[in-house]
N, C-alpha and C positions, 0 to 999 in steps of 0.2 A: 303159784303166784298169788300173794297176796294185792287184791286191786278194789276200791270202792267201784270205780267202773262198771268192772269183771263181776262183781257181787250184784250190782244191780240187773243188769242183763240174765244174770243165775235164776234170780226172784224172779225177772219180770216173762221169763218163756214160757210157763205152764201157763199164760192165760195170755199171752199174746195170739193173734190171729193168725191163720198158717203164713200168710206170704211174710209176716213180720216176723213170725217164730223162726223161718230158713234164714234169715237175716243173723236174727241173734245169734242162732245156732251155729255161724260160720266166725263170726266175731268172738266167740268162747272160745270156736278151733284151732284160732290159728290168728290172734290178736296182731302180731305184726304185721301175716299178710295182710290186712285191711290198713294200718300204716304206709303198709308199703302201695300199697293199689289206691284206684281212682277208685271212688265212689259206682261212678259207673260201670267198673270193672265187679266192685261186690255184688252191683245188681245184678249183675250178667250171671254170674256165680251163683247166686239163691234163686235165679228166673224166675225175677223180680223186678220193679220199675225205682229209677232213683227217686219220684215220688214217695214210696213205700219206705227205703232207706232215709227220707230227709224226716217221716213222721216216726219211723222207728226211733232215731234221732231226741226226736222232742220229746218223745212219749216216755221215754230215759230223764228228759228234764234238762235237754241241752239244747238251746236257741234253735242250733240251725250243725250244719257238715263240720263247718270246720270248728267249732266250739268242740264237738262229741270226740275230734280226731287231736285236739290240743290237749282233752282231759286222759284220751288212752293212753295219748306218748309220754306227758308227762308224768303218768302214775307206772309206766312200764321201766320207763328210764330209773326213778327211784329204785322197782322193785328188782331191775336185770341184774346181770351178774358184770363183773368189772372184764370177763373171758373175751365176750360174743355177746352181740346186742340179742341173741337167741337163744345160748349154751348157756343154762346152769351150772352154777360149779358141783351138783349132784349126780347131773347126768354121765349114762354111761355113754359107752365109743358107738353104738350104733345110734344113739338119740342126738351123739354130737353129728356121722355125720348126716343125718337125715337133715338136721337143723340148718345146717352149714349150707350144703346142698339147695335146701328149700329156698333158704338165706338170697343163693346168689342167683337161684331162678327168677324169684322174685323180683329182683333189684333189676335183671337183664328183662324182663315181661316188660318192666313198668317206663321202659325207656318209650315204646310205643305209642303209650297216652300221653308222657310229656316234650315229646321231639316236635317241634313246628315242622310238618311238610314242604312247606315255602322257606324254612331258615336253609334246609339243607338242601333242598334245589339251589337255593341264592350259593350257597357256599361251594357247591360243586362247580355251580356256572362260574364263579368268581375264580377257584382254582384252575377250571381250564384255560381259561383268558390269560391267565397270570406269567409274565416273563420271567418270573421267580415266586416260590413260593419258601417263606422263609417261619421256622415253629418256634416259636419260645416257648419258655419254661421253667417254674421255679419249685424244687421240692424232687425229695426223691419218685415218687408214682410218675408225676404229670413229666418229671425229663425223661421218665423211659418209655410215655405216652406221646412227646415229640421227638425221641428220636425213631420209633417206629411208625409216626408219623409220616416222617418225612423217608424213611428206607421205601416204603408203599409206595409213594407220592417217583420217587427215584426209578423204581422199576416200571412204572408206567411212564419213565422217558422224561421225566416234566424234570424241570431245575429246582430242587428243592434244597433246603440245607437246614439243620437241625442247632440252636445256639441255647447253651443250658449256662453258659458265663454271662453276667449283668454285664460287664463291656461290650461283649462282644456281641449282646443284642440291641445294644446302642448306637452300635460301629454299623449295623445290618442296617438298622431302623433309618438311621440318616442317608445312607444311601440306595435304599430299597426303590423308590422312583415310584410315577405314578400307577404301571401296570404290574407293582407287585403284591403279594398279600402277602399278608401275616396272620399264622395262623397261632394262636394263644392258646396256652391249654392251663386251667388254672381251679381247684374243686373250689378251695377257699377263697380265689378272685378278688384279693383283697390286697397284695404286695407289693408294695409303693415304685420297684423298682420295675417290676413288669408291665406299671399303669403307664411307667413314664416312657419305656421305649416302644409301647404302643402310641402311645403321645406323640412320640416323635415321627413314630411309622404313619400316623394320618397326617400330620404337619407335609410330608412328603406326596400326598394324593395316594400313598398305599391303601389298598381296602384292609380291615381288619375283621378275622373269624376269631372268635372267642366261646371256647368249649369251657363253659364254668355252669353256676347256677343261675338263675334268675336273682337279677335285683342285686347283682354284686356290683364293685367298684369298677371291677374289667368288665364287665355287659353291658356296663352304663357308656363306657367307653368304645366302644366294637362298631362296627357297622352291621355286623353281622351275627347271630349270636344263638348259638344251640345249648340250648338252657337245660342242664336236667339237677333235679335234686335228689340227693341220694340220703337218710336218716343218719344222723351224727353214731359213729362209731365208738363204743367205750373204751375202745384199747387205743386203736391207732389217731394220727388228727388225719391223716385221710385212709380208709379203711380199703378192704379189699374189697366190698361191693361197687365203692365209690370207682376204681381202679376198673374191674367188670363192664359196667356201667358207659367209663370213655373208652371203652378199646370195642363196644359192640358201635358206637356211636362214629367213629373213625372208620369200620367195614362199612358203615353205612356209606359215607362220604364217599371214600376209596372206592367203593362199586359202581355210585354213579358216576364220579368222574372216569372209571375207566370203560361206561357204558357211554355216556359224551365222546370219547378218544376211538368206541369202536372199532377196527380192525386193528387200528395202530396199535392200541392195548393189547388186543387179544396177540396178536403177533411179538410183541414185547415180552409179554409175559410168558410166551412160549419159549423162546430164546434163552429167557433169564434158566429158567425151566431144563431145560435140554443142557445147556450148560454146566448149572449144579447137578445134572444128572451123571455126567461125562467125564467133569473133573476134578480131582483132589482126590483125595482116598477116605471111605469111609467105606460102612459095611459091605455096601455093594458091589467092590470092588472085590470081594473077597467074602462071596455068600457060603461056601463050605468051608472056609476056616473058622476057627474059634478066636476068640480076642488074643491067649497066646500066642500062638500061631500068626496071625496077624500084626502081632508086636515084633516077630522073632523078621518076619520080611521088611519091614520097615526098618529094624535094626543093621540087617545085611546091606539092605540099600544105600542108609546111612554111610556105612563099612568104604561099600563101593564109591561114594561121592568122594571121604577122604582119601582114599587110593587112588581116584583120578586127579586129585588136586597136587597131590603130592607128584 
């Protein structure tokens, strides 16, 4: 990778001081994870102080944190490949998936340092309370991030329902009431039509959870709001980290509320449990047959349904 950045940081290790050389030296290794991590998470990595990273920083000739993290992203974005905000189009299959891999560790680690503790206590306590809890969603990732939203939310017993049609979150929203919530799921947080039926969901004393970024159109609008940022994706408009990212942040939610529900949950989920255990047919039913074989009884059975119908 070609980076004035990256070139300076090159020149500047041979004579930087140790705790500042481990600094540099991990910024050379692995440029996005430090995009991707908190400052404090680098420090923690070179066992080092964010002190030492803010003068590393300057001693580069950049003010302050986030100046030094505007000048890497934006000379990595020019230099990336159009593939993966990380895959070269030179690299072979194993440096893809090391990258890939790294890629989505990264993005899932970083959830940690930017999830408010108190957003998702408020959001779990808001889900328990709630006489319905109802997801919206607009875009392919975020409707497949509320309707397994709300399958979650369903299995621990709760009244949930999943609505990915603009009417029909409209239809929800007006008649949701004061003790229900709505939970929003939105990376881009920006879609006039999902600002509006949350709009109308607080007009009704609804509480509103909104899983987007910080400082979007739908956060501004929430009561409630689990902020995370994930780095712009060069292929997709919302990427598979992005994707990563809300479905780590949902087991979040989903565990405390079914730690709030305690026995009821655990008993729930056992049933759900034992049940798909017990019925329909799939492998288990049928552990020394081969998939053939398994076709060929299914077919019989078939055989026999129409010979009793008849």
């Amino acid at each position: 990778m070609t980076s004035k950045v990256l070139a300076k940081i090159a020149e500047a290790i041979a004579s930087a001081p140790t705790s500042r050389r481990n600094v540099l030296a991990l910024i050379l290794q692995d440029p996005q994870r430090v995009l991707d991590e908190s400052f404090e998470q680098l420090a923690q990595r070179a066992g080092s102080s964010l002190p030492t990273v803010m003068r590393t920083c300057r001693d580069l000739g950049y003010p302050g944190l986030r100046e030094f993290k505007l000048a890497l992203a934006q000379e990595m974005a020019v230099s990336g490949s159009p593939l993966h905000r990380r895959v070269q189009l030179h690299d072979g299959a194993q440096e893809v998936i090391s990258k890939v891999i790294k890629g989505a560790a990264t993005a899932v680690s970083g959830v940690q340092a930017q999830l408010s503790v108190a957003a998702v206590e408020a959001a779990a306590d808001a889900i328990v309370r709630a006489s319905r809890v109802d997801c919206y969603s607009v875009g392919v990732t975020s409707s497949f991030m509320a309707s397994d939203m709300q399958a979650r939310l369903f299995r621990l017993g709760l009244v949930s329902n999943a609505y990915l049609d603009i009417h029909l979150q409209l239809v929800s929203a007006a008649t949701i009431g004061k003790q229900g919530v709505v939970f929003a799921i939105s990376h881009v947080g920006g879609m006039p039509s999902l600002i509006e039926a949350v709009d109308v969901a607080r007009s009704q004393g609804a509480t509103v959870i909104a899983l987007t970024q910080q400082g979007t159109e739908l956060a501004r609008h929430a009561d409630i709001v689990l902020g995370i940022h994930v780095p712009e994706d060069p292929v997709m408009h919302v990427g598979t980290e992005a994707y990563l990212v809300h479905l780590t942040v949902i087991e979040i939610v989903t565990v405390l509320v079914a730690q709030r529900l305690g026995d009821l949950a655990v008993k729930r989920l056992g049933g759900v449990r034992d049940v798909l255990s017990t019925r329909g047919v799939d492998m288990r039913h049928y552990p020394k047959l081969d998939w053939g074989t398994a076709a060929a009884v299914n077919e019989s059975k078939l055989t026999l349904n129409e010979s009793d119908a008849k």
